[in-house]
SEKOL-346667 format. One line per 5 residues: their letters; for each residue x, y, z of N, C-alpha, C. Coordinates in Angstrom, 2 decimals. Example, Ala and Ser with C-alpha at 12.3 -4.5 7.8 and 13.67 -1.06 7.14 Angstrom:
<rs>
as = 13.19:-5.69:7.80:12.30:-4.50:7.80:13.20:-3.30:7.80; 12.85:-2.25:7.08:13.67:-1.06:7.14:12.90:0.03:7.87 .
</rs>
This chain:
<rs>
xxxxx = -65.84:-72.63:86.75:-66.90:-72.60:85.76:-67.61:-73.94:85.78; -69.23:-73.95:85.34:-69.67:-74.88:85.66:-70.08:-75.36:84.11; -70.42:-77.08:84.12:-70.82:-76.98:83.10:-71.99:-76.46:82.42; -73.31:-76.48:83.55:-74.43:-75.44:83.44:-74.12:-74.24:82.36; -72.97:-73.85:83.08:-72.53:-72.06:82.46:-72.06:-72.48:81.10 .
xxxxx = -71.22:-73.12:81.33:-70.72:-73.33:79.64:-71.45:-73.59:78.26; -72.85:-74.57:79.16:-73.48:-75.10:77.93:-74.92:-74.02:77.77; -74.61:-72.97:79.28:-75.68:-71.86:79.04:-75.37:-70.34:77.84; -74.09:-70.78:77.99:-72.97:-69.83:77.29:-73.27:-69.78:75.83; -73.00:-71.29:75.76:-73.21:-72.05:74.31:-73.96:-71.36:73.68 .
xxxxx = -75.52:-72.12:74.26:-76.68:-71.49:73.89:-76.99:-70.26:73.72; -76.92:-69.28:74.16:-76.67:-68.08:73.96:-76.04:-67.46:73.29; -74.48:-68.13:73.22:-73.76:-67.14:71.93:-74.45:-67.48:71.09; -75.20:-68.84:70.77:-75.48:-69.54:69.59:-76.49:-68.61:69.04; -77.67:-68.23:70.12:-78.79:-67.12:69.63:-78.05:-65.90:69.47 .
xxxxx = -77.67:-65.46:69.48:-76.86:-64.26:69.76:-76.16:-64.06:68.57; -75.76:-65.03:67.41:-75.26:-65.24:66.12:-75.96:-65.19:65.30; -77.58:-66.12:65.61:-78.64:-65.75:65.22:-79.17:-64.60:64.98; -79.28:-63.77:65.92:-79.80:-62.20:65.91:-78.93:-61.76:64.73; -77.73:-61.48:65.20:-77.13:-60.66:64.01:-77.03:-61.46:62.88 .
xxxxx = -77.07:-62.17:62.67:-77.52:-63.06:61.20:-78.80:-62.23:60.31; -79.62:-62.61:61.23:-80.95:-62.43:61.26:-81.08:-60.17:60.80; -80.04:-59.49:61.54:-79.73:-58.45:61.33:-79.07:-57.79:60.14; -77.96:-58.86:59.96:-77.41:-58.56:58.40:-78.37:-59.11:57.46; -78.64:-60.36:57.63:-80.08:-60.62:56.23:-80.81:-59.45:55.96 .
xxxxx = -81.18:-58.60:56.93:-82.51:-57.67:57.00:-82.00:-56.62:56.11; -80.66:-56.15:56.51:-80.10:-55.15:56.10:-79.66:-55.32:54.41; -79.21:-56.52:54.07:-78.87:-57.15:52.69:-79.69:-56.77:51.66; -80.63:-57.26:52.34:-82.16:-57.75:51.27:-82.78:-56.08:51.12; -82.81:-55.39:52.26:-82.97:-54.00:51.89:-82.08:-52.87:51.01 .
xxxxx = -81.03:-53.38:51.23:-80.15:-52.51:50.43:-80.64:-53.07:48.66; -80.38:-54.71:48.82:-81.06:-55.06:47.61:-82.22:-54.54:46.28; -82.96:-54.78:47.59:-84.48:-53.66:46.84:-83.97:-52.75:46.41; -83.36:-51.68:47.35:-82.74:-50.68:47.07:-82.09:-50.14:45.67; -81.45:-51.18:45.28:-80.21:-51.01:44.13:-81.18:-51.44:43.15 .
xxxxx = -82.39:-52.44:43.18:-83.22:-53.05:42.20:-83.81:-51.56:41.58; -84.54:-51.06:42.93:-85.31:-49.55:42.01:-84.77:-48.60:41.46; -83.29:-48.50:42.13:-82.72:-47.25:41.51:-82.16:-47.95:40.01; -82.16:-49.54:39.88:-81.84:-49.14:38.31:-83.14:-49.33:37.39; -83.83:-49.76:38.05:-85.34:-49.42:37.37:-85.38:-48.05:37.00 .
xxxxx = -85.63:-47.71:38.15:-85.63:-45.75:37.33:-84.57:-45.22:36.97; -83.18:-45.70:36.83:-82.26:-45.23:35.73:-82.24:-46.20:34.60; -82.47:-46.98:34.10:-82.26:-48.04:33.14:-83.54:-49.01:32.80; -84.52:-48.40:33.06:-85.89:-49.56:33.02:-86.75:-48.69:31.75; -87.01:-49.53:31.08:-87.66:-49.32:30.18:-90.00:-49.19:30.66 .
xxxxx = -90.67:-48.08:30.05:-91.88:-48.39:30.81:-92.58:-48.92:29.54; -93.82:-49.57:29.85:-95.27:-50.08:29.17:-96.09:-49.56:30.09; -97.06:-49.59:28.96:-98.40:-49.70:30.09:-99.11:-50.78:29.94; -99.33:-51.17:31.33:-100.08:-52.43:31.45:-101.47:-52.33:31.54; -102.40:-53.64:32.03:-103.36:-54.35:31.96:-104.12:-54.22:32.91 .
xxxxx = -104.48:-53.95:33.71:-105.01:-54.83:35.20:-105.85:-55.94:34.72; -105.21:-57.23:34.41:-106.20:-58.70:34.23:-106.98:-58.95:35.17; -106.69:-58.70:35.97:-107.30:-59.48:37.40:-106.75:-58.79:38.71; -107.57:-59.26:39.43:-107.60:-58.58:41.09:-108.23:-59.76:41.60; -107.10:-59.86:43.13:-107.83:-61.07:44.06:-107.17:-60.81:45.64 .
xxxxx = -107.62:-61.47:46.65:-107.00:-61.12:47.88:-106.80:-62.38:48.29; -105.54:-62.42:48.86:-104.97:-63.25:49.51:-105.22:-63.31:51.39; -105.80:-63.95:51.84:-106.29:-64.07:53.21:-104.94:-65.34:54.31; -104.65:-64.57:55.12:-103.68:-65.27:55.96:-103.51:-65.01:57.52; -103.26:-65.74:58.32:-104.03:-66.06:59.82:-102.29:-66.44:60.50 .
xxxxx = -101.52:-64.97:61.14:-100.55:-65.27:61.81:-100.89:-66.65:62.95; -100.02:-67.07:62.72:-99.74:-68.59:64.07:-99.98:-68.39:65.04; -99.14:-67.33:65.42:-99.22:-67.14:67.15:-100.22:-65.93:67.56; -100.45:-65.04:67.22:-101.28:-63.57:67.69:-102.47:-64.23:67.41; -102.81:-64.83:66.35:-104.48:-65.60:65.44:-104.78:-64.06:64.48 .
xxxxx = -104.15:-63.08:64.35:-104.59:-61.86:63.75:-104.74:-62.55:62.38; -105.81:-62.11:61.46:-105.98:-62.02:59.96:-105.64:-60.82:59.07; -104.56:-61.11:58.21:-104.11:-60.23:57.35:-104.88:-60.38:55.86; -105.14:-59.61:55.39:-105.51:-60.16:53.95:-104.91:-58.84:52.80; -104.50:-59.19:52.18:-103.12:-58.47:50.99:-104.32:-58.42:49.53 .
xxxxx = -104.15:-57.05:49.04:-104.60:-57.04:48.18:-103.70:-57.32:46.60; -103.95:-58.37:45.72:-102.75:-58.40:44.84:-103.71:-58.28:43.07; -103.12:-57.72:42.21:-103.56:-57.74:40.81:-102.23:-58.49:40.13; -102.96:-58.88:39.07:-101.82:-59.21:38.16:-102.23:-58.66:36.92; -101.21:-58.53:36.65:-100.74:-56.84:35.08:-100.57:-57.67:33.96 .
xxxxx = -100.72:-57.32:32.85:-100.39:-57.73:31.64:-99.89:-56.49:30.87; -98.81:-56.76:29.79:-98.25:-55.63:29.27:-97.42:-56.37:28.27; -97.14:-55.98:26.82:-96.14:-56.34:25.88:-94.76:-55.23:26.40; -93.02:-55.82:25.96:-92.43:-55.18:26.30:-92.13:-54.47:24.20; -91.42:-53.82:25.09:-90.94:-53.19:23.66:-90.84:-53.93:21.93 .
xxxxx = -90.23:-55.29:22.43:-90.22:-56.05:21.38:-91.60:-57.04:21.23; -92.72:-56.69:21.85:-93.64:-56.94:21.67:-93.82:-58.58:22.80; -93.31:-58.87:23.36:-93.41:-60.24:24.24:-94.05:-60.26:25.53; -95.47:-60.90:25.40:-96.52:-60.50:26.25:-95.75:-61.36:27.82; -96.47:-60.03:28.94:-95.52:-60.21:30.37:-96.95:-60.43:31.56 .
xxxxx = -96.80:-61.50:32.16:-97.92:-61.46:33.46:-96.91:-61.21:34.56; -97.49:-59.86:35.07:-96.66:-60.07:36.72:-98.03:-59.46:37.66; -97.20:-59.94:39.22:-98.25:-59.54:40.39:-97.62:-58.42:40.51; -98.64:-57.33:41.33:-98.66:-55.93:41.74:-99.34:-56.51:43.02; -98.48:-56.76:44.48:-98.82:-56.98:45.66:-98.75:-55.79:46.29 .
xxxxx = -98.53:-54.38:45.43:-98.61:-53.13:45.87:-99.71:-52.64:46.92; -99.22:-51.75:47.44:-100.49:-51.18:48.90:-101.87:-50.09:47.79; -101.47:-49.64:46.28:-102.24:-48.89:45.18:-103.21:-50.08:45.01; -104.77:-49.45:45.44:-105.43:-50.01:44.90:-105.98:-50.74:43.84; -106.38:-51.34:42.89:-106.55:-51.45:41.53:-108.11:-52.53:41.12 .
xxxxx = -108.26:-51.92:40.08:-109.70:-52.33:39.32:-109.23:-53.29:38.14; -110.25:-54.04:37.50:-109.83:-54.56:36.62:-109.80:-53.87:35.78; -109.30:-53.75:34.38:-109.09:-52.91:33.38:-108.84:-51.47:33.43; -108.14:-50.95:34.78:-107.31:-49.96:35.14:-106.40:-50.05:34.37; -105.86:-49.09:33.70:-104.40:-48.89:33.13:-103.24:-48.19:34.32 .
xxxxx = -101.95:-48.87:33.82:-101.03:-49.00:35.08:-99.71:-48.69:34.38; -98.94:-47.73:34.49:-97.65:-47.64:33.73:-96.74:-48.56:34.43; -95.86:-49.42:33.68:-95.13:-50.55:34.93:-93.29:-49.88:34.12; -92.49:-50.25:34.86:-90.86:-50.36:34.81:-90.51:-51.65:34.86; -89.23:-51.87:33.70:-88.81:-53.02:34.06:-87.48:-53.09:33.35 .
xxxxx = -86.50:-53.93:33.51:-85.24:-53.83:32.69:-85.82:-54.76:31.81; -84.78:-54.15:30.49:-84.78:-55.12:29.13:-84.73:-56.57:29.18; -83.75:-57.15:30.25:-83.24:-58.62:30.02:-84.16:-59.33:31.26; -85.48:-58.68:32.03:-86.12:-59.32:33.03:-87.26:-58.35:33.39; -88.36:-58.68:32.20:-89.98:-58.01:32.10:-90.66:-58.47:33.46 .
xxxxx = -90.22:-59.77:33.64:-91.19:-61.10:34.63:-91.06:-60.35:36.21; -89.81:-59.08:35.95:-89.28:-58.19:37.23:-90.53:-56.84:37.21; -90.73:-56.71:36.57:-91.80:-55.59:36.46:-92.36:-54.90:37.44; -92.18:-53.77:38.03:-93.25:-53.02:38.88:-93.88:-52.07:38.16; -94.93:-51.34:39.03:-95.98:-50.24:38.83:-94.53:-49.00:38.93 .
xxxxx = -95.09:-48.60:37.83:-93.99:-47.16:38.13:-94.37:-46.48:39.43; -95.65:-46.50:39.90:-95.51:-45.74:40.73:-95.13:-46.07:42.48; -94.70:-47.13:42.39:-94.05:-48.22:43.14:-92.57:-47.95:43.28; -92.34:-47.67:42.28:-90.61:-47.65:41.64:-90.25:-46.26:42.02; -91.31:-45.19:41.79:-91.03:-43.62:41.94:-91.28:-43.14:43.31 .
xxxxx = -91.72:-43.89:43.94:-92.47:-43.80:45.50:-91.13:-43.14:46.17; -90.66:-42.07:47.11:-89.57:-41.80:48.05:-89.63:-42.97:48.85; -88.34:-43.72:49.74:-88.49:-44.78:50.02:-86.83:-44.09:51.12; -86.52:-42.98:51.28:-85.54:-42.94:51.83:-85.93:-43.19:53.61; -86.68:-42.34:54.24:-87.08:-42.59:55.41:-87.50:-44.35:56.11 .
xxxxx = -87.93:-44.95:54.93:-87.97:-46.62:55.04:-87.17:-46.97:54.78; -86.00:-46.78:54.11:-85.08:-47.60:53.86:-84.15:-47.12:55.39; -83.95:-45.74:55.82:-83.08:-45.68:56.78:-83.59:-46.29:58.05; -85.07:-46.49:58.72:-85.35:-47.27:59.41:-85.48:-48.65:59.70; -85.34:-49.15:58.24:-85.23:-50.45:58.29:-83.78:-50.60:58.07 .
xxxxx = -82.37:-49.89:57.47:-80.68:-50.51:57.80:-81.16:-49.84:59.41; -81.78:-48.93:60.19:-81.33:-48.67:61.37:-81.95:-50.30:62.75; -82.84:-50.50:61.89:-83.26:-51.93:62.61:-82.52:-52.65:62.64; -81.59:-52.93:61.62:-81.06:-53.92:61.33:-79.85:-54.07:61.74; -79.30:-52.86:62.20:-78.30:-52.40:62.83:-78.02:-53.03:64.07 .
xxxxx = -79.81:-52.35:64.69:-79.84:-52.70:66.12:-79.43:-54.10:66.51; -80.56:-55.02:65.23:-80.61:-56.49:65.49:-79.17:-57.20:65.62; -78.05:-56.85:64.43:-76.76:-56.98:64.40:-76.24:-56.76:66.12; -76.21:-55.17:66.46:-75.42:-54.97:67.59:-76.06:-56.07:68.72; -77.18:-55.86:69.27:-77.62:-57.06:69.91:-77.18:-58.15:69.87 .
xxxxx = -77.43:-58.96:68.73:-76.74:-60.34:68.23:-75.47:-60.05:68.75; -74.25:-59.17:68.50:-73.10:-59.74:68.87:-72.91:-58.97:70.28; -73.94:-58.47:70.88:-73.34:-58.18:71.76:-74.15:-59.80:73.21; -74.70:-59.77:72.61:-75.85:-61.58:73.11:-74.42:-62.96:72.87; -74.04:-62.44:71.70:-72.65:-63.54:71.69:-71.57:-63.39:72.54 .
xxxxx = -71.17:-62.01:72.61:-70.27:-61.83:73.88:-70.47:-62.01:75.19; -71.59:-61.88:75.30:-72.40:-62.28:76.75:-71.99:-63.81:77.31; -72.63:-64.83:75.60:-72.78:-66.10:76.03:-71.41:-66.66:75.86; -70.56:-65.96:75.13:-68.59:-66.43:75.30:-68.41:-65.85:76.37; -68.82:-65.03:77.36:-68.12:-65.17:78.68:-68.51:-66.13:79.69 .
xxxxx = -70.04:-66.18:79.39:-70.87:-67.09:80.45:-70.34:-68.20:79.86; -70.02:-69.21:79.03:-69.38:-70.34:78.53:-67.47:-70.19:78.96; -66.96:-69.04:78.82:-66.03:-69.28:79.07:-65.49:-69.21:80.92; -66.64:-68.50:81.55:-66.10:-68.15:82.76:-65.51:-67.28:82.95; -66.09:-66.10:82.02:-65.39:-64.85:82.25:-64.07:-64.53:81.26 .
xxx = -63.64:-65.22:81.06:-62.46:-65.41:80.17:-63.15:-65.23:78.57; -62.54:-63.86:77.83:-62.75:-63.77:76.67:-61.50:-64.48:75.80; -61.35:-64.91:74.65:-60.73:-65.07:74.08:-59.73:-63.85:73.51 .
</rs>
């Protein structure tokens, strides 16, 4: 074994830890959302909100130069006990100013607030393509680490 290989090994398992890192984050944060809406729509209390305002956010990926620009409102709404709430709606639902908007939110975190119809949206087909991405990214990652522990070890797994 050379040292070339070993320190090519390195490098590689090292990305290769990365990936699936990078694979379980993806998968985490989705399941996350996940558990956020379903207790929104079992346990979220609704208002109807505000549309205060509407504005677009304009942004210029690094590397492609493509321009994205995101349409976002921000809602106003009292909750039950009357305690006035500003949140953004970076939702893909269009919106006007002084549109009325039914929003969800739990009792102990208004500032969490979505558009109900955000919250009620089916989301199963996205959610299974994105744990199935994330899957992939995982298996890759460790299978990129096993690669670079043999090329570092010389063939020799642990």
């Amino acid at each position: 074994m050379s040292w070339a290989d070993a320190v090519a090994g390195t490098v590689i398992g090292g990305a290769g830890l990365l990936l699936a890192a990078l694979g379980a984050a993806v998968a985490v944060q989705r399941l996350r959302q996940d558990a956020r809406l379903r207790r929104l729509r079992a346990d979220g209390l609704t208002a109807e909100a505000e549309v205060l305002e509407t504005y677009t956010s304009t942004h210029r990926h690094a590397e492609t130069r493509q321009v994205h620009t995101d349409r976002r409102a921000v809602l106003g709404f009292r909750t039950a006990d009357q305690l006035p709430v500003r949140v953004e709606d970076d939702g893909d639902t269009p919106r006007a100013v002084g549109d009325r908007v039914e929003v969800r939110y739990l009792p102990g975190r208004p500032e969490d607030a979505l558009p109900a119809d955000t919250v009620d949206r089916p989301r199963a087909a996205a959610t299974l393509g994105a744990l199935t991405g994330a899957a992939a990214l995982l298996a890759a990652g460790l299978l990129v680490t096993v690669f670079g522990a043999a090329l570092a070890t010389g063939g020799e797994l642990p």
